[in-house]
C-alpha positions as CSV (number, residue, x, y, z in Angstrom):
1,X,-12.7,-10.9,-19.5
2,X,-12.2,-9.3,-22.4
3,X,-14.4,-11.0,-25.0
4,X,-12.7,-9.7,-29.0
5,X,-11.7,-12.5,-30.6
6,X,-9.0,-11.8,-34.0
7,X,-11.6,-14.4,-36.2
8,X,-15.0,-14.0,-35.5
9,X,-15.4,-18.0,-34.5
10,X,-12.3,-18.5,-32.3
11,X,-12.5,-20.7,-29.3
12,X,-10.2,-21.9,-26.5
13,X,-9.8,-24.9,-24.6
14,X,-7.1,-23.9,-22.1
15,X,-5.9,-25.8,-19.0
16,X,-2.6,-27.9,-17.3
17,X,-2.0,-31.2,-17.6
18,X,-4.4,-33.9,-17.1
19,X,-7.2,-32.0,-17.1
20,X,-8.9,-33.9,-20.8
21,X,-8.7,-30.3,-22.8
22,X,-7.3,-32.0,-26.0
23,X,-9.5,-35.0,-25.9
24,X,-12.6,-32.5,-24.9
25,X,-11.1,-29.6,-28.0
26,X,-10.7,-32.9,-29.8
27,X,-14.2,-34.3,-29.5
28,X,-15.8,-30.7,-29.6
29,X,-13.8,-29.6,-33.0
30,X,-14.9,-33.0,-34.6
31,X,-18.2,-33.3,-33.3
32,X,-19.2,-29.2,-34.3
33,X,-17.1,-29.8,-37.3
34,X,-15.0,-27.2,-36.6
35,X,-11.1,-26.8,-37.2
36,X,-8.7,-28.0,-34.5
37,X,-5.3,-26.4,-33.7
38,X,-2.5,-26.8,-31.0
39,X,-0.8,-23.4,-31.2
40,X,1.7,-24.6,-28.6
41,X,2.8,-27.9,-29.9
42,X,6.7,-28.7,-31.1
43,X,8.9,-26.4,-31.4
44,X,6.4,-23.6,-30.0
45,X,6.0,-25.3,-26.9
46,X,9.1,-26.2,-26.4
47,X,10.3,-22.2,-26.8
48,X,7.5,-21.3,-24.3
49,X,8.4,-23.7,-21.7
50,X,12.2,-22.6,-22.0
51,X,11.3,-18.9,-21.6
52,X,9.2,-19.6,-18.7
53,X,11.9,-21.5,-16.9
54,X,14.5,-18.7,-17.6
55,X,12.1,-16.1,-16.6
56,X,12.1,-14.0,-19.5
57,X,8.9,-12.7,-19.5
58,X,8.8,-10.7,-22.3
59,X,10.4,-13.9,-24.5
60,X,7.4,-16.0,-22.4
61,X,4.8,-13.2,-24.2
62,X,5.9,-12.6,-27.3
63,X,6.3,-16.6,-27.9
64,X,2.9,-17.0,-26.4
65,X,1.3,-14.1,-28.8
66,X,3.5,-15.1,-31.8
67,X,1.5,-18.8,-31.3
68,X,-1.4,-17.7,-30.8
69,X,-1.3,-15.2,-33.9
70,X,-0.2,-17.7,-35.9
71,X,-2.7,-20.3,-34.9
72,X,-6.0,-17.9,-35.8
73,X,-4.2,-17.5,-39.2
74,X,-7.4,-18.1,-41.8
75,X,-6.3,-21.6,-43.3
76,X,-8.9,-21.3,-45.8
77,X,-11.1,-24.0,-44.9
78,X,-13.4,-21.3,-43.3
79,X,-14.4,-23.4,-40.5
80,X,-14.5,-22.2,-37.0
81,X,-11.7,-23.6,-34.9
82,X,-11.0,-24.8,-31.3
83,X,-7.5,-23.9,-29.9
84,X,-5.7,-26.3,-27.7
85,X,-4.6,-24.2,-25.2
86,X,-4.8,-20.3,-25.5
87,X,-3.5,-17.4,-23.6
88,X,-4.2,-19.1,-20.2
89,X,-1.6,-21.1,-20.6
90,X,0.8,-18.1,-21.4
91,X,-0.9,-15.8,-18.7
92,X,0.2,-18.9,-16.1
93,X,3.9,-18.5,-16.6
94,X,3.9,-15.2,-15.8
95,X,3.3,-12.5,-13.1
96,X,-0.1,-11.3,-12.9
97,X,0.6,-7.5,-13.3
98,X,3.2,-8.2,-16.1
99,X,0.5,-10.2,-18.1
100,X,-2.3,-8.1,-17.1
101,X,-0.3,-4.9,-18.6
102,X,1.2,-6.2,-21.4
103,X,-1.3,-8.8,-23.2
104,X,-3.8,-7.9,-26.1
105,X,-4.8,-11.2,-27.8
106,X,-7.8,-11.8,-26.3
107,X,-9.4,-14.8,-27.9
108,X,-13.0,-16.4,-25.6
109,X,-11.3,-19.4,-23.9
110,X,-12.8,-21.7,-21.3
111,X,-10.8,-23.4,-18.6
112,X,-10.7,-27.5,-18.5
113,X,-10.2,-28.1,-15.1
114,X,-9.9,-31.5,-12.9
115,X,-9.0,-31.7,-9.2
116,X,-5.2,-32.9,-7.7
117,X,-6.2,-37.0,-7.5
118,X,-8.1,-36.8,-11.0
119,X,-5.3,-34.6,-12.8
120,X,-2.4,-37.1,-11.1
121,X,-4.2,-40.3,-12.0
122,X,-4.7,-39.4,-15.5
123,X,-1.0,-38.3,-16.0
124,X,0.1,-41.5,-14.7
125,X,-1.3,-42.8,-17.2
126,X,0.8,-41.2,-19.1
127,X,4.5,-42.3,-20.8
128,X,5.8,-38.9,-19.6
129,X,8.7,-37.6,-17.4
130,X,6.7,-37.0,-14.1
131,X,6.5,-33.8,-12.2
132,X,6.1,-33.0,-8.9
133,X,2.9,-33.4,-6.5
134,X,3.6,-29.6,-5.6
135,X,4.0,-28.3,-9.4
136,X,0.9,-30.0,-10.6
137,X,-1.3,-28.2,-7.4
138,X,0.4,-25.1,-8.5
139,X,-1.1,-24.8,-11.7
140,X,-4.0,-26.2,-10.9
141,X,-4.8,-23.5,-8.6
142,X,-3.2,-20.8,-11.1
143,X,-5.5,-21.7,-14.1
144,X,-8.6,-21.9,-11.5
145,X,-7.8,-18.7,-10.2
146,X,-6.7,-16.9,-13.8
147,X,-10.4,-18.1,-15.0
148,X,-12.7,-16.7,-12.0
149,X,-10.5,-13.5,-12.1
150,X,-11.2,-13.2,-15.7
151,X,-15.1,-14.6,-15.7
152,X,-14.1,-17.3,-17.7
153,X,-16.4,-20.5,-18.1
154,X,-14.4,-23.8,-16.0
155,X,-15.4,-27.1,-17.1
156,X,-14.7,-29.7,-14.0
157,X,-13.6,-32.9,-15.7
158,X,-13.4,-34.7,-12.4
159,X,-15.2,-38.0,-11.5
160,X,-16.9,-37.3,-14.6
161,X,-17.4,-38.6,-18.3
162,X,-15.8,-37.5,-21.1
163,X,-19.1,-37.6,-22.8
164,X,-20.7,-36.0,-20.4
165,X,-17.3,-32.8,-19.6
166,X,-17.2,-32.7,-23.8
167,X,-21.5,-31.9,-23.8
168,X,-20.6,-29.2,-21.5
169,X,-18.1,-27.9,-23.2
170,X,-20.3,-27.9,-26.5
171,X,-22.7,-26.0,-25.1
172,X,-20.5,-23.5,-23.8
173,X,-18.7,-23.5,-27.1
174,X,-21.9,-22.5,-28.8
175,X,-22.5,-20.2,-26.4
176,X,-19.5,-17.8,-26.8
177,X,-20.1,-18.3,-30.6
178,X,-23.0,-17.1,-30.5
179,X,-24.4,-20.5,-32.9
180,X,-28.0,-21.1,-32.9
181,X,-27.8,-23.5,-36.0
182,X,-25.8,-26.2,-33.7
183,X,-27.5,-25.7,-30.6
């Protein structure tokens, strides 16, 4: 995977559903003290869902980079920051080839990742119009695979902690930062 970040301390937490990402970017962000950021919440997500159901790829990447861009904006507090989601989530809604060939925000994300049962018990949970059995196993498999084809690190949140999936996901954090002083 590409590993240029736009910011020099730019992180992803990327995943579907059910998976923990914002409580683990959550718990991460606030326990490095670093910023925290949902680049596709509201009216962003909303835009990138619609694109993705219409299948208008090119409105599905220029949404997803338009986020993105905006989200690694300095805000002054010169922090580095956790993203909620990054451009797994956009490279997910499209073909393969088309996002392979037309992408260039590259920002060092690692995949959240929980099994069927784990991911479906946790979104039942949930006070949210439910999807199907068949969707949810979809993109399950489509982030797993996206993150092995790109050497991506893959956090598996099932059956365990979220003490235990957010200490991984520190370290790995740390890691791609490069940051001695926390580790």
């Amino acid at each position: 995977m590409p590993s240029r970040s736009p910011t020099p301390a730019v992180v992803g937490i990327d995943g579907h559903d059910g998976t923990g990402k914002t409580t683990i970017a959550k718990n991460v962000a606030t326990r490095l003290g670093f910023s925290y950021r949902r680049p596709f919440g509201g009216e962003r997500g909303l835009a990138l869902s619609r694109a993705a159901a219409s299948g208008d790829t090119a409105a599905v990447l220029r949404i997803g980079a338009d986020a993105l861009a905006r989200a690694v904006q300095p805000a002054g507090e010169g922090r580095p920051l956790i993203l909620d989601r990054s451009w797994m989530t956009v490279a997910s809604l499209v073909d393969d080839e088309d996002f392979r060939d037309r992408w260039t925000l590259w920002i060092p994300t690692i995949l959240c990742w929980a099994d069927l049962p784990t991911t479906l018990g946790r979104l039942a949970l949930r006070d949210e119009p439910g999807e199907s059995v068949a969707l949810h196993r979809h993109y399950i498999d489509r982030y797993r695979t996206i993150a092995q084809r790109m050497g991506c690190s893959i956090v598996d949140t099932s059956n365990r902690s979220e003490d235990a999936s957010t200490a991984e996901m520190e370290l790995i954090v740390l890691e791609l930062l490069g940051d001695t002083e926390h580790g």
